[in-house]
C-alpha positions as CSV (number, residue, x, y, z in Angstrom):
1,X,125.3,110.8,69.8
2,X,128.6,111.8,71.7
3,X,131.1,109.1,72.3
4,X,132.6,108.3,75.6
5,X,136.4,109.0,75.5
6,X,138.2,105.4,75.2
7,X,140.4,106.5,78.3
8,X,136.8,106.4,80.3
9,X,135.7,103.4,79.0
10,X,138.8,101.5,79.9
11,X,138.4,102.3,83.5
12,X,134.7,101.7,84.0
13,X,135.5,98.1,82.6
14,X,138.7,98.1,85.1
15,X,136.9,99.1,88.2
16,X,133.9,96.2,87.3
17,X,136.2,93.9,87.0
18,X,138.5,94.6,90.0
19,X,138.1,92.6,92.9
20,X,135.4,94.1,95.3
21,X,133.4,93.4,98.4
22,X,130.6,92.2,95.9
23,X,132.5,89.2,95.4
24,X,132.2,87.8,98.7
25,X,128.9,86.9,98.5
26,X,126.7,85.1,95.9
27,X,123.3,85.8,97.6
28,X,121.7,88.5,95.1
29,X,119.2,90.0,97.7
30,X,120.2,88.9,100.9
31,X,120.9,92.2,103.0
32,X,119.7,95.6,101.3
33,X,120.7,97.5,104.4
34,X,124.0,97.9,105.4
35,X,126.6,95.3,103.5
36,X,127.7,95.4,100.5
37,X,127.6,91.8,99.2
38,X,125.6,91.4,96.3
39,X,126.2,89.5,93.2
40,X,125.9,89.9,89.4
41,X,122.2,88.7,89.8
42,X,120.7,91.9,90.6
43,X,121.8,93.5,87.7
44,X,118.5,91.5,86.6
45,X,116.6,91.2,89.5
46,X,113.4,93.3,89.4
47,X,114.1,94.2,85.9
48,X,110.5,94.2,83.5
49,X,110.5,90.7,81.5
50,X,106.6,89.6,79.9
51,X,104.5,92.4,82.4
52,X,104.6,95.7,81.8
53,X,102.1,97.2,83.6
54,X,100.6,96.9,86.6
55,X,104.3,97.0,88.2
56,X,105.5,98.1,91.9
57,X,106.0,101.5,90.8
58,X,102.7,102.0,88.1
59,X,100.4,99.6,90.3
60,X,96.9,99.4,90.5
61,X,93.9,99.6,92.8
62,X,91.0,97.8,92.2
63,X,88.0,96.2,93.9
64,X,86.2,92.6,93.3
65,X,84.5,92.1,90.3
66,X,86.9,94.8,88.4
67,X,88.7,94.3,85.2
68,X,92.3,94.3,85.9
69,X,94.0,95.0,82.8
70,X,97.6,94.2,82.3
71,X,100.0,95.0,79.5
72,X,102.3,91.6,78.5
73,X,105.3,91.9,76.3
74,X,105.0,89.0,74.1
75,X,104.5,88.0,70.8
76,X,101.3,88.3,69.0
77,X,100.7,84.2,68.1
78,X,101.2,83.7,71.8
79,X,98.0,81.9,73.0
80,X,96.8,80.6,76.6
81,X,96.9,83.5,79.2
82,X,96.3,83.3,82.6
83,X,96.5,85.3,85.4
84,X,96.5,84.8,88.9
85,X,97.2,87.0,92.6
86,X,99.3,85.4,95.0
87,X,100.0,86.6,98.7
88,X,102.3,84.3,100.4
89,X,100.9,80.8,99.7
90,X,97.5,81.7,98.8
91,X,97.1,82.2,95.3
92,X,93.7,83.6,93.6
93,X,92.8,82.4,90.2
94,X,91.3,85.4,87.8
95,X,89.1,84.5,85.6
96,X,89.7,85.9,81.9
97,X,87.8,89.5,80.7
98,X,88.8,89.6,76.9
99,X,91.7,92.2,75.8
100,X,93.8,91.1,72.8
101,X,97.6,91.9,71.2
102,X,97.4,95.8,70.5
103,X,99.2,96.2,67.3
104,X,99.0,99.6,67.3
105,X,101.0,99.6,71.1
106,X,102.2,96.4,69.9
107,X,102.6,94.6,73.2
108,X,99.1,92.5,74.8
109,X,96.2,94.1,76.8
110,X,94.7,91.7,78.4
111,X,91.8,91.4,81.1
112,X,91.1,89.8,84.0
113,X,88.6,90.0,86.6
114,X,89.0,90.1,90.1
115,X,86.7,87.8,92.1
116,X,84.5,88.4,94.4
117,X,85.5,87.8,98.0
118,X,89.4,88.9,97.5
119,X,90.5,90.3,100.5
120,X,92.0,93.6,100.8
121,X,95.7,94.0,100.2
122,X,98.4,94.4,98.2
123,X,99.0,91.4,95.6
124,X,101.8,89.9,93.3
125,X,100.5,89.5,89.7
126,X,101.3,86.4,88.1
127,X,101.1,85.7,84.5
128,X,101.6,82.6,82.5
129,X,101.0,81.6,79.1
130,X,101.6,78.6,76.2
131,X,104.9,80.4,75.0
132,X,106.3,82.6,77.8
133,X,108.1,81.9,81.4
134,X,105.9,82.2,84.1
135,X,106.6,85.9,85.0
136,X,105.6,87.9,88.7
137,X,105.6,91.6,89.2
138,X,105.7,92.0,93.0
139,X,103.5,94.6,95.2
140,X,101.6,95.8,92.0
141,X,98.0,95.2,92.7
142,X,95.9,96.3,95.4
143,X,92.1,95.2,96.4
144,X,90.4,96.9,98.4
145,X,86.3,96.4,99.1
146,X,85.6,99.7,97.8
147,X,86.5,103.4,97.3
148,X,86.6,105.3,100.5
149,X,85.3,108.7,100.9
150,X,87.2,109.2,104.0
151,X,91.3,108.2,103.9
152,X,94.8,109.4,103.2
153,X,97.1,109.1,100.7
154,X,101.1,110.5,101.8
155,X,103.7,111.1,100.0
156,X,107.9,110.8,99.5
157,X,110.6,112.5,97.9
158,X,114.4,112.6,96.7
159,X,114.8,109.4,99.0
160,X,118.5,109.1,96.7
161,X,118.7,105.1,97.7
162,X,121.2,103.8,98.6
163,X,123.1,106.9,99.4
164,X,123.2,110.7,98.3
165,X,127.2,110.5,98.3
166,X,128.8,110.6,94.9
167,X,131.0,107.9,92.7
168,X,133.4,110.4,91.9
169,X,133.6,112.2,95.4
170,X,136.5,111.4,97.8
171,X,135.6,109.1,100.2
172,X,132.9,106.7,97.9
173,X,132.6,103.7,98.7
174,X,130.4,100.8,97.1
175,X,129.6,99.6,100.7
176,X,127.2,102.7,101.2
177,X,123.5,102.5,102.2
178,X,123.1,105.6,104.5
179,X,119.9,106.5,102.7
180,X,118.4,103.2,103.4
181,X,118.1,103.4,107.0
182,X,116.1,106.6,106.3
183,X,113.8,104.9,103.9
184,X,113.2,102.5,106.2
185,X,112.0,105.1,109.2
186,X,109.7,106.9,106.4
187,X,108.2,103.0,105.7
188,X,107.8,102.6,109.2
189,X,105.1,105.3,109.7
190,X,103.4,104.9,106.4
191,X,102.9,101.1,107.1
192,X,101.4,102.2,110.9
193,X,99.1,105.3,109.4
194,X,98.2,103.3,106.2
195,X,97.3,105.8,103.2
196,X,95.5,104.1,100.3
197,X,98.8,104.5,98.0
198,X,101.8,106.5,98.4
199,X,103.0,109.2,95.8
200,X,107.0,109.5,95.1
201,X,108.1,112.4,93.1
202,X,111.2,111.3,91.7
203,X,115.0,110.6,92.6
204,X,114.2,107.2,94.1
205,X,118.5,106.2,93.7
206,X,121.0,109.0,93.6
207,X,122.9,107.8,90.3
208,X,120.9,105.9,88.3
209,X,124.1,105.4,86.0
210,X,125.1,103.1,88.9
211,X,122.6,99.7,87.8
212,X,125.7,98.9,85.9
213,X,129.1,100.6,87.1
214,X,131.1,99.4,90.2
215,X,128.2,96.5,91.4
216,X,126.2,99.2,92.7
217,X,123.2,97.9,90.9
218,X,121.1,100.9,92.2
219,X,117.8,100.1,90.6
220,X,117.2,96.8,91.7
221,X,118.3,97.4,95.2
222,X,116.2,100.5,95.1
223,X,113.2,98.3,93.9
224,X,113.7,95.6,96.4
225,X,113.2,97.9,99.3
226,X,109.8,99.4,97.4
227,X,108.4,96.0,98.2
228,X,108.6,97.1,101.9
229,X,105.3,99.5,102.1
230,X,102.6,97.9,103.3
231,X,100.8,100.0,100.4
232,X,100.5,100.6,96.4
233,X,103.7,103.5,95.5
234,X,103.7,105.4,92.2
235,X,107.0,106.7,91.4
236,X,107.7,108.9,88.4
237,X,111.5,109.7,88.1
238,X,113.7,112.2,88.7
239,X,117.2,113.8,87.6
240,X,119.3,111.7,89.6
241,X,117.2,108.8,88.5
242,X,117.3,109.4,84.3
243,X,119.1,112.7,84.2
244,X,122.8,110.7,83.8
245,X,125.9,112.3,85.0
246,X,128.6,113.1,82.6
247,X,131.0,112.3,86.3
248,X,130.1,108.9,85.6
249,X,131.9,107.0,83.3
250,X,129.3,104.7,81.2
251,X,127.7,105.5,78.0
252,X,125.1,108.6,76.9
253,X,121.7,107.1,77.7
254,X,122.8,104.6,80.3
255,X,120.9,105.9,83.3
256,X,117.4,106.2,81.3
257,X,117.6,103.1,79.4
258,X,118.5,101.1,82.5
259,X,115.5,102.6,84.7
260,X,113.3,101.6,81.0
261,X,114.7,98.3,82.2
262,X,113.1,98.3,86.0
263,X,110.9,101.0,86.0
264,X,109.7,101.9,82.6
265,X,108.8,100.4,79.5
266,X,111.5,99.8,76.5
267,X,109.4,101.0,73.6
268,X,110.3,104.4,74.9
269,X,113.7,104.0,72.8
270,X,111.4,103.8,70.0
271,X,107.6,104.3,70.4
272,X,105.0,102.7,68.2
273,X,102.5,105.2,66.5
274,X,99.9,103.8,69.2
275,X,102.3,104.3,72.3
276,X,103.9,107.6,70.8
277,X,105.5,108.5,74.5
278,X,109.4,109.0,74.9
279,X,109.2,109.4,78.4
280,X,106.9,107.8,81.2
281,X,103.6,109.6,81.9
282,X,100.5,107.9,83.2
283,X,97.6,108.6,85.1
284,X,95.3,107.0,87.4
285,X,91.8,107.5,89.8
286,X,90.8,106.7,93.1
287,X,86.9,107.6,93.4
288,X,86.3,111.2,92.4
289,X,90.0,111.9,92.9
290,X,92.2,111.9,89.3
291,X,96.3,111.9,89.6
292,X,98.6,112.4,86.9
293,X,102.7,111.9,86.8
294,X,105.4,112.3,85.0
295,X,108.9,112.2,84.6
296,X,111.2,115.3,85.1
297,X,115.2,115.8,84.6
298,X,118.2,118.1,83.6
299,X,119.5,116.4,80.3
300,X,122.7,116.2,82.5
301,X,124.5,113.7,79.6
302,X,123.0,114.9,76.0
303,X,121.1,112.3,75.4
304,X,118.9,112.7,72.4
305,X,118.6,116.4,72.6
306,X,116.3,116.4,70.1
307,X,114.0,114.1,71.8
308,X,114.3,115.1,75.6
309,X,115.4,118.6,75.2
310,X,118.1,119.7,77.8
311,X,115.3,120.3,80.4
312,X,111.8,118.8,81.1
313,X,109.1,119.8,80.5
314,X,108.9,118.6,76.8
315,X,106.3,120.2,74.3
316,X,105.2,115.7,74.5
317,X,104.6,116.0,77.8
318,X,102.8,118.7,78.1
319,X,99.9,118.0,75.2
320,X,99.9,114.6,77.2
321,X,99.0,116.4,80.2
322,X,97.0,118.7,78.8
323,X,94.9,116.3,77.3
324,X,94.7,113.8,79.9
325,X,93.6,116.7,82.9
326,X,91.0,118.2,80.2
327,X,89.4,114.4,80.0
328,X,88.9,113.8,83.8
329,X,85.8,115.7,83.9
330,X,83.7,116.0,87.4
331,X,87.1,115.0,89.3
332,X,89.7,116.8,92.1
333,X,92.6,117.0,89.9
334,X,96.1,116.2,91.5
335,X,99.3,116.3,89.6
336,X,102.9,114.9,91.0
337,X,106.4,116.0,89.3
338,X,110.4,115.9,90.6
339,X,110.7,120.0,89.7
340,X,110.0,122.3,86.9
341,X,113.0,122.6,85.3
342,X,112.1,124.6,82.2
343,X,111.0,127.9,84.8
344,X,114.3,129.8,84.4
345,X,114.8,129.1,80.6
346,X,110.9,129.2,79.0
347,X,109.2,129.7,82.5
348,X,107.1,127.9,84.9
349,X,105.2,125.4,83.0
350,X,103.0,123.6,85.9
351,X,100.5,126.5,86.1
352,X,97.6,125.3,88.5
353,X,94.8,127.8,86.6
354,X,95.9,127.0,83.6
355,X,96.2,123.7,83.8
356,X,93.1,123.5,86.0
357,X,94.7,121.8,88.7
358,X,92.9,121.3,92.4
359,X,97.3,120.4,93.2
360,X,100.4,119.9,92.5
361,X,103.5,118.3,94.5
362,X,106.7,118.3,94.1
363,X,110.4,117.3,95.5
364,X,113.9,118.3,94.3
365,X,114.5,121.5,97.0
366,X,115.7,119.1,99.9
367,X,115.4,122.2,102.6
368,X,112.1,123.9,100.9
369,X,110.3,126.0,103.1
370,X,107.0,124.6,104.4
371,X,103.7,127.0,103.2
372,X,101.6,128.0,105.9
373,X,98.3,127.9,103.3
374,X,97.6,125.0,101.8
375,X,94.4,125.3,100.9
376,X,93.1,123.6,97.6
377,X,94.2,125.0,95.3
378,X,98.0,124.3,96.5
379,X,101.5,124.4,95.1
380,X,103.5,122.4,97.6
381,X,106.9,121.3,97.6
382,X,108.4,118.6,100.0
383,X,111.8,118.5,101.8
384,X,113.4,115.0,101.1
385,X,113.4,112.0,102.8
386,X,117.1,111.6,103.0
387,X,120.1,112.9,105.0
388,X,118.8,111.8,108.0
389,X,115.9,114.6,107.5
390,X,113.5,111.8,106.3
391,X,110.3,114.3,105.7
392,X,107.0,113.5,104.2
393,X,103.6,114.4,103.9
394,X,99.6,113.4,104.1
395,X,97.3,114.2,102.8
396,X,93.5,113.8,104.3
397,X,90.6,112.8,101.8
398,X,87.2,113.4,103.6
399,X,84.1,114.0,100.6
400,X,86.6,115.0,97.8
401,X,88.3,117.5,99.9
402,X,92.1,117.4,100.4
403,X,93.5,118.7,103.4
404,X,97.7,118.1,103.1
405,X,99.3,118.3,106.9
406,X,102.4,120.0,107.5
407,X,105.7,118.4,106.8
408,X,106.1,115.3,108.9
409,X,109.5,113.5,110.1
410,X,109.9,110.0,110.8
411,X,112.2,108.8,113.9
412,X,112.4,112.1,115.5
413,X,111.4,112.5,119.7
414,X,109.3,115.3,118.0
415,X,107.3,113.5,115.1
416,X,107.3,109.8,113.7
417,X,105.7,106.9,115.3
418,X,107.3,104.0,117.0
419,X,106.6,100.4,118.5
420,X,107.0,97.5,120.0
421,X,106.0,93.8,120.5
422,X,105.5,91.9,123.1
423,X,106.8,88.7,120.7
424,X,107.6,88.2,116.9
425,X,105.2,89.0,114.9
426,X,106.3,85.9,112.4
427,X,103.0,83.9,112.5
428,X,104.3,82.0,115.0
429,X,102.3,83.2,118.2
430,X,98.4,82.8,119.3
431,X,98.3,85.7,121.5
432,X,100.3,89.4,120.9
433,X,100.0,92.8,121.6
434,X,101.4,95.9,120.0
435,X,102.1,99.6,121.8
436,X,102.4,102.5,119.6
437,X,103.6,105.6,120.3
438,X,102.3,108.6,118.0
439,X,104.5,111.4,118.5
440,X,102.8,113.7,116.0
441,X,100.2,116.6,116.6
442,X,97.7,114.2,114.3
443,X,95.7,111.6,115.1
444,X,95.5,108.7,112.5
445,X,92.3,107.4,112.3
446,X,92.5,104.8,109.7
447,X,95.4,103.2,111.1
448,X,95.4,99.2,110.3
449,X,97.9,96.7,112.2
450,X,98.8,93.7,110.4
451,X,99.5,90.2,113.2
452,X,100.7,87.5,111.7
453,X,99.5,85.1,114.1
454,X,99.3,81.0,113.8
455,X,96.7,79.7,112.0
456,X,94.9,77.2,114.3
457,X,91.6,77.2,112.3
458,X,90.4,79.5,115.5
459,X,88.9,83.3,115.4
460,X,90.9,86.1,116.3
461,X,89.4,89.1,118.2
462,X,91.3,92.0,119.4
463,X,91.4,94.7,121.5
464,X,92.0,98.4,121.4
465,X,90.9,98.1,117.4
466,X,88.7,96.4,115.8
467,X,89.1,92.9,113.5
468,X,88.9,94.3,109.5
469,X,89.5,90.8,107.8
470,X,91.6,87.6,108.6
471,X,93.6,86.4,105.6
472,X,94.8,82.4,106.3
473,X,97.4,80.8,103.9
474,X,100.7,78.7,104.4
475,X,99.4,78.3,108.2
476,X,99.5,81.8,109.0
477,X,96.6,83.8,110.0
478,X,97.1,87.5,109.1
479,X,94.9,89.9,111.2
480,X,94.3,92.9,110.0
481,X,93.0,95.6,112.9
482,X,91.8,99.5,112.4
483,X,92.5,101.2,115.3
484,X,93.1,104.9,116.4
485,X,96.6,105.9,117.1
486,X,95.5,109.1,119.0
487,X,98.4,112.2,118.4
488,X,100.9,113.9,120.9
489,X,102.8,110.7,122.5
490,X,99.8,108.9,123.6
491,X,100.7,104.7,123.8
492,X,98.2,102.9,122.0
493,X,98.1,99.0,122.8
494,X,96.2,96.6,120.4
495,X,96.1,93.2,121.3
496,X,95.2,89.9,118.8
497,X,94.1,87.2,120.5
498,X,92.6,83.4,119.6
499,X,88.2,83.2,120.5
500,X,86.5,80.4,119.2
501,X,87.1,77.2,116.5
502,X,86.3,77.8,113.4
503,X,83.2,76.3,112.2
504,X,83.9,74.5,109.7
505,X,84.5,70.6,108.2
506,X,84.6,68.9,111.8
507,X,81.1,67.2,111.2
508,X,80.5,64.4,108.9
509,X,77.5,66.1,106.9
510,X,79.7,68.5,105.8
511,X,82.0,66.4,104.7
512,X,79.6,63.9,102.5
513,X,78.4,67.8,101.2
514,X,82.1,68.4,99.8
515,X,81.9,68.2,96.1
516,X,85.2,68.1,93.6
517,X,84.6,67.8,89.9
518,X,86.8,65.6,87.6
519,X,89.2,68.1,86.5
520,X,88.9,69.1,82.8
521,X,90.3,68.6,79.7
522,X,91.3,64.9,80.5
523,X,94.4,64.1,79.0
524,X,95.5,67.2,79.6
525,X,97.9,69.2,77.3
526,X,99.4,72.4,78.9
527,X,100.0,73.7,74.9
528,X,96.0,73.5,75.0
529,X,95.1,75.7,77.6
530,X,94.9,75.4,81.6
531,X,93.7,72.3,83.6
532,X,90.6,73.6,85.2
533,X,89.4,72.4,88.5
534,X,86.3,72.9,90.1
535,X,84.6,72.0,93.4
536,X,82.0,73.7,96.2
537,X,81.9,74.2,99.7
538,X,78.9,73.6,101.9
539,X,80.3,76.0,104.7
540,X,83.2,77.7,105.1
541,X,86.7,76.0,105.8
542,X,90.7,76.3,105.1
543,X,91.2,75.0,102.1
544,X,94.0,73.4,100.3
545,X,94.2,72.3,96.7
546,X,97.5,70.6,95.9
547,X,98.8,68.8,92.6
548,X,101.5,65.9,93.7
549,X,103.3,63.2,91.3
550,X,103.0,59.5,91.8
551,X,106.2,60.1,94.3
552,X,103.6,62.0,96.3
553,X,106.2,65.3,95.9
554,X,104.2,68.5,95.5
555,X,104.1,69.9,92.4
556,X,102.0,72.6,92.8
557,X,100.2,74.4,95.3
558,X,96.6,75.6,93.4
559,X,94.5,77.5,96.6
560,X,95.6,77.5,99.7
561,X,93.3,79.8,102.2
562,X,89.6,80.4,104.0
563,X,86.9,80.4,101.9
564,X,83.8,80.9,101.7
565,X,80.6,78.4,101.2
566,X,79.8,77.9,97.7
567,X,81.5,77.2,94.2
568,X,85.4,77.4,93.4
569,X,87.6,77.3,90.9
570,X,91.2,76.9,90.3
571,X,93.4,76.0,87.0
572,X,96.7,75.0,86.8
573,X,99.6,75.5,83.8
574,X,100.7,72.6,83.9
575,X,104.2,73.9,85.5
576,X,105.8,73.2,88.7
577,X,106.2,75.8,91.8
578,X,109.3,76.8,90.4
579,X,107.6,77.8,87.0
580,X,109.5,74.5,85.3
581,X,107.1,72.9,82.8
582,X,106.3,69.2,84.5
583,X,107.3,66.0,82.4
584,X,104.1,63.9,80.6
585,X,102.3,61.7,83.5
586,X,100.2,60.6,85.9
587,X,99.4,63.0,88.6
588,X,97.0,63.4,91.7
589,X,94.9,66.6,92.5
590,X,94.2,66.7,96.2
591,X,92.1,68.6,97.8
592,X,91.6,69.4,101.7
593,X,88.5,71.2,102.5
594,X,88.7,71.2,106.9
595,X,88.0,67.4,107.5
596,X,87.2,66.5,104.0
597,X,89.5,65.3,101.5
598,X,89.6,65.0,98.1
599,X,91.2,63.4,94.9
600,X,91.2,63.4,91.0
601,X,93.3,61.8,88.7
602,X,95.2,64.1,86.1
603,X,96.6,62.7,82.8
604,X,99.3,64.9,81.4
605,X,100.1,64.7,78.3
606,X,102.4,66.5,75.6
């Protein structure tokens, strides 16, 4: 491996530890826009720890009664799993679906299913066990009721977060997040037209050597602002992402083994003969339709030439592909890249007939020229989404056809869609309406508006759409509305607004009907397992379940939503809210079912 000169090392530790606008600020994530003041934290914030997969950028989509799987780094005598979804306050319990440690990938794959009656969106994952810190991987699994034949999916490009200027051009500066403001007007339309997931082809950050040099901590800021779409994204990376630039004074390899870090997995550095990948390709299907990614870069820094080549495709990556497209029989095959590299040395290597390919997308060319036909099959490349051009494209689904538009542009007067609100939409309001204008020549039909309106234990109907699903937790009642946001300028207004109360625990029969089981094992020993507790509903109602000390503080918060009539579960790890493992004691599990109330005694023991 080639050494950094010591000259270059000296000043990348001088210009860390010079005083910067960082060091105003200790508040890791509070402003991703346009300040610079971050601290050391986000050099680990958002990077992997026990999950591996689903993450933000390889999520999953699933529907009730599914087997999520998840990949957990951990050792292989670890016992106790559990898994749970959590969307604000409300968290979902999933009930175990075998899986065991993989010795031959050497990290767990474990399943879980998902229960019935989840409600469409987007979840976190949470993941707990007997030996390992409770550990979250944000925006990386979504439910939805089932596959639709009819939808959209869109996608991004060369986005170059948080700006596409240079360390070692004139005029740098740390404080630069011109890119962001573009990513946010892209997220904008996306979470207003609503695909089913979101395809980025690669150079999420401009210098992913930057997660470590100067504070710029390009990864995690770059993953914070992922958790913005309203949607799942899958990323593979680019050459500004892995590539690594020999202008940038860290060591060979930093880039790729910091985006391993957020993005990727580590056994890449040194893959197990049941994992035998050096770079990150994966797969995944919605209905009939099969995509496949993977990652694509100039070798700008020599790293491992032997292993990454100077160019991508590698000869890995291509009997990956290969093999994977020649398995997903009876399916509309779609592949994403960043750019074929290899086509001026070896030649174009993403060959639609030969690959039997139904597409293929692509980034890289910021200014490409639009096609005209893009007819299946099609070969399209997108402009990017930053330097103020902020481009992307969607693509229709209707009966396993794919129809890609044009090239679109958020927050233009020309294309893009804007709004606005008559209030916050912050969960604090009972009535609201939103008007949005759809500049572009297409009309969205799937559109879904999200109010976050109080939660009153009242219905919400609307107008100008049509109520989808009402999701209640921490005293918010989310409304989710499909409407039509007809094309060329035409104002759409959708208004949310409170009907009648909620049937529910006001009357004494059903609260004598309420039933809560003792909860089980008693004394309970978090080494041992999960305290599981277990009661039914007669009707629906908001429910709460709640574990509190003899202080009555809150220790945990267990289910906290509507449900539905009928038999429940929920467990509990034995740790606190803060994923702190609570002392031996006496506690109290408390459970609010409308009118009805609850208790059980819990022992805890070590």
């Amino acid at each position: 491996m080639r050494r950094i000169p010591s000259h270059l090392v000296a000043l990348a530790l001088a210009l860390v530890l010079l005083p910067s606008c960082f060091a105003s600020s200790r508040a890791a994530t509070a402003a991703l826009d346009s300040t610079c003041k971050y601290d050391d934290g986000m050099y680990t914030t958002g990077a992997l720890k026990v999950i591996w997969k689903p993450i933000v950028n390889v999520p999953t989509i699933l529907r009730p009664g599914d087997t999520l799987t998840v990949w957990a780094n951990a050792a292989s005598s670890v016992t106790g799993w559990a898994a749970s979804l959590k969307f604000g306050a409300l968290v979902i319990p999933l009930p175990a679906a075998g899986g065991g440690f993989d010795a031959g990938r050497n990290f767990w794959v474990l399943g879980f299913t998902v229960p019935a009656g989840t409600a469409e969106e987007v979840y976190d994952l949470v993941l707990a066990s007997n030996a390992t810190a409770t550990d979250t991987a944000r925006h990386a699994v979504k439910v939805i009721p089932a596959f639709r034949k009819d939808y959209y999916f869109a996608q991004i490009t060369d986005t170059h977060l948080p700006s596409n200027n240079f360390s070692s051009n004139n005029g740098w500066s740390t404080c630069d997040t011109a890119q962001v403001a573009d990513w946010n007007a892209v997220v904008n339309d996306f979470n207003y037209i609503h695909p089913e997931f979101v395809l980025h082809t690669g150079d999420l950050v401009n210098e992913g050597a930057l997660q470590r040099l100067y504070h710029m901590y390009e990864y995690a800021r770059a993953k914070q602002l992922m958790y913005r779409l309203r949607d799942p994204i899958f990323l593979v990376a680019g050459n500004h992402d892995v590539g690594g630039w020999t202008a940038t004074p860290v060591p060979i390899g930093t880039a790729r083994v910091d985006w391993w870090r957020f993005f990727g997995w580590p056994s890449f550095a040194s893959p197990p003969a049941g994992f035998p990948y050096h770079s990150q390709v994966y797969s995944f299907d919605y209905d009939s339709l099969h995509v496949a990614g993977m990652e694509a870069y100039n070798n700008y820094d020599n790293y491992l030439p032997g292993t990454y080549g100077t160019d991508s495709f590698t000869a890995e990556e291509m009997n990956w592909l290969q093999a994977d497209l020649a398995a997903a029989t009876g399916k509309r095959k779609l592949f994403f890249y960043h750019y074929d590299f290899n086509q001026g040395n070896s030649g174009k290597q993403i060959n639609l007939a030969t690959l039997g390919l139904d597409g293929a997308i692509w980034g890289h060319v910021h200014s490409v020229a639009d096609k005209t036909n893009r007819s299946i099959p099609f070969d399209l490349g997108l402009q990017c989404a930053s330097s103020n051009r902020r481009a992307y494209r969607i693509f229709r689904v209707h009966n396993s056809v794919i129809t890609p538009t044009r090239i679109l542009y958020a927050g233009t007067t020309t294309d893009s869609l804007s709004e606005s609100w008559t209030g916050p939409n912050d969960g604090t309001r009972t009535q609201l309406t939103c008007s949005v204008r759809n500049r572009v020549n297409e009309t969205w039909d799937h559109s879904r508006l999200v109010f976050h309106m109080v939660d009153h234990d009242s219905n919400y109907a609307a107008t100008g759409g049509t109520v989808a699903q009402v999701i209640r937790e921490g005293g918010k009642a989310h409304v989710y509305v499909d409407c039509v946001l007809t094309g060329g300028g035409v104002i759409t207004n959708v208004s949310v607004y409170p009907t009648t109360p909620i049937v529910t625990a006001v009357d004494g029969w059903f609260a004598a009907a309420v039933r809560f089981e003792r909860p089980a094992p008693s004394p309970f020993r978090p080494a041992g397992g999960r305290l599981s507790l277990r009661y039914s509903l007669p009707a629906s109602a908001a429910v709460r379940l709640e574990v509190f000390d003899l202080s009555g503080r809150r220790v945990a918060t267990l289910a906290d939503g509507h449900q539905p009539p009928g038999e429940h579960s929920a467990s509990w790890d034995g740790r606190d809210a803060d994923g702190r493992v609570a002392a031996a004691g006496l506690y109290f599990a408390k459970l609010r079912a409308g009118g009805a109330e609850r208790a059980a005694r819990i022992v805890l023991v070590r």
